[in-house]
C-alpha positions in Angstrom: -9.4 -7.2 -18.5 -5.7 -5.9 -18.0 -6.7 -2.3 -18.6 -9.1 -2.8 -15.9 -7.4 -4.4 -13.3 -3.9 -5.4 -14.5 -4.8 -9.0 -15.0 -4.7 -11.2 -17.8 -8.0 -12.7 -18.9 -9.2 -14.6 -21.8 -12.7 -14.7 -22.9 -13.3 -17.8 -25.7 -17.1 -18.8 -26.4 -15.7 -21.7 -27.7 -12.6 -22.9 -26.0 -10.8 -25.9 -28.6 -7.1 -25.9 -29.5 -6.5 -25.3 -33.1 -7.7 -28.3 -35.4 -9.1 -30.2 -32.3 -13.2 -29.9 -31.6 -14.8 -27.3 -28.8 -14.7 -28.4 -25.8 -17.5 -30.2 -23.6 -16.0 -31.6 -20.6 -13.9 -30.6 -17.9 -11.2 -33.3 -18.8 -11.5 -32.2 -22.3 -10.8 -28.7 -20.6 -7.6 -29.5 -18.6 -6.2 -31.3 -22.0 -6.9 -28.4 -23.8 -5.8 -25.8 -21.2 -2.4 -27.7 -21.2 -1.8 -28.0 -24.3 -2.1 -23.6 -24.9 -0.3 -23.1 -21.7 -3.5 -21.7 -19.9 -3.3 -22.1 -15.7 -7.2 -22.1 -15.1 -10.2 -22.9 -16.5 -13.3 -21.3 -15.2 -16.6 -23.1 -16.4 -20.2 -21.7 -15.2 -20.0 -24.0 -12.4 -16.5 -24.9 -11.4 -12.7 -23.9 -11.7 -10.9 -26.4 -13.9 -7.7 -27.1 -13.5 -4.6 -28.1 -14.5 -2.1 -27.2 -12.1 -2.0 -26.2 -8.3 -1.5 -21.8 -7.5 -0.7 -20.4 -4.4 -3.4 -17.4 -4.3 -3.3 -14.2 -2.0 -6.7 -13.1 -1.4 -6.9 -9.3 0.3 -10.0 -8.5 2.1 -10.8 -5.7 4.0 -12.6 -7.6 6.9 -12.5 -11.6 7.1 -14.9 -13.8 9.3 -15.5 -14.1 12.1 -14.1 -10.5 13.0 -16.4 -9.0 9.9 -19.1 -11.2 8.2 -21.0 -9.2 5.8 -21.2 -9.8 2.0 -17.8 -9.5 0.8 -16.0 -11.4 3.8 -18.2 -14.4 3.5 -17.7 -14.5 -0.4 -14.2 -14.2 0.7 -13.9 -16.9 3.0 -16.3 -19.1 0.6 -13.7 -18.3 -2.2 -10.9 -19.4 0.1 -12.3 -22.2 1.3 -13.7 -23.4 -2.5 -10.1 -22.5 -3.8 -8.1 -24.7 -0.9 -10.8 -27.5 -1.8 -9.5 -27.6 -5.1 -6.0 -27.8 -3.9 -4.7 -24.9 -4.4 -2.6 -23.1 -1.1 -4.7 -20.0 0.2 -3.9 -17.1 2.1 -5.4 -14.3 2.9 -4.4 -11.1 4.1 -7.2 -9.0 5.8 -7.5 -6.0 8.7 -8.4 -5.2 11.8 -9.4 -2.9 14.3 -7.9 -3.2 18.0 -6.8 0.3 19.6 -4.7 -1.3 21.8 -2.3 -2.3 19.6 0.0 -0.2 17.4 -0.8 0.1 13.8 0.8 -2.4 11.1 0.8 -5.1 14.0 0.9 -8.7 12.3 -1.2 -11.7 13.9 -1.0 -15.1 11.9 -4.3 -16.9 12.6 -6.3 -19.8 10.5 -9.3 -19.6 9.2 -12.4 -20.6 11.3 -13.6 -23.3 9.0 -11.0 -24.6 7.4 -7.3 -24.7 9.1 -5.5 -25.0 6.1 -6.2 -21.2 5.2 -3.6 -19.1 6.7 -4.6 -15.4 7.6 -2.8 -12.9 8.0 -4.4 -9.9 9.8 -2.4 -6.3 9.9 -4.1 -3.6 12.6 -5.1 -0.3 11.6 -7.2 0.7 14.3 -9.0 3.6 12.3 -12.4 3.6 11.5 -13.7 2.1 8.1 -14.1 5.7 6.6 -10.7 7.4 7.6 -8.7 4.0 5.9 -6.0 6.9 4.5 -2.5 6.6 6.4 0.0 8.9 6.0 2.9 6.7 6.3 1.2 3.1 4.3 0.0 5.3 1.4 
């Protein structure tokens, strides 16, 4: 995973701490993800876990500007994340050619108010996203 993406990831069919048995709830989880120092847990259907992140999701396009695949997974995300408890904010683009590039509005999310978004103009369109002076 960190060759792909510069994250740290662990894989483990068969998540246990050392001389304890596997794992089959999501409290035997959290004890177990305490214990080795691990910050999530991420079952099949639900993130375990033990402690409270503050995540930065970046999106090219975030509802209700954009609402196609990828900006509603985002927002689902977001909202799913800040449910659990964690703080959320996202950092997305838009496109308004009346204002300069790199202008900064602070908004909140549509659904849930808690979400702070950040959105950062680049009126270009979505095929011509190289900018001489961000990259």
């Amino acid at each position: 995973v960190e060759a792909t993406n510069g994250t740290l990831g662990l894989l483990n069919t068969s998540f246990n701490m050392k001389g304890e048995p596997i794992v089959h709830t999501a409290r035997q989880a959290i004890k177990s993800a305490r214990g080795m120092g691990v910050h999530a847990v991420i079952t099949n259907t639900q993130v375990v876990d033990p402690s409270r992140f503050d995540v930065l999701l970046v999106i090219h396009g975030y509802p209700p500007r954009y609402s196609a695949g990828s900006e509603i997974y985002t927002q689902t995300l977001a909202i799913s994340l800040r449910r659990l408890g964690h703080r959320v904010t996202v950092v997305t683009r838009v496109e308004n050619p009346f204002l300069p590039d790199f202008t900064v509005r602070r908004s909140l999310d549509p659904l849930d108010s808690s979400i702070v978004v950040f959105e950062i103009n680049q009126a270009r369109p979505n095929w011509r996203y190289l900018h001489v002076e961000m990259d």
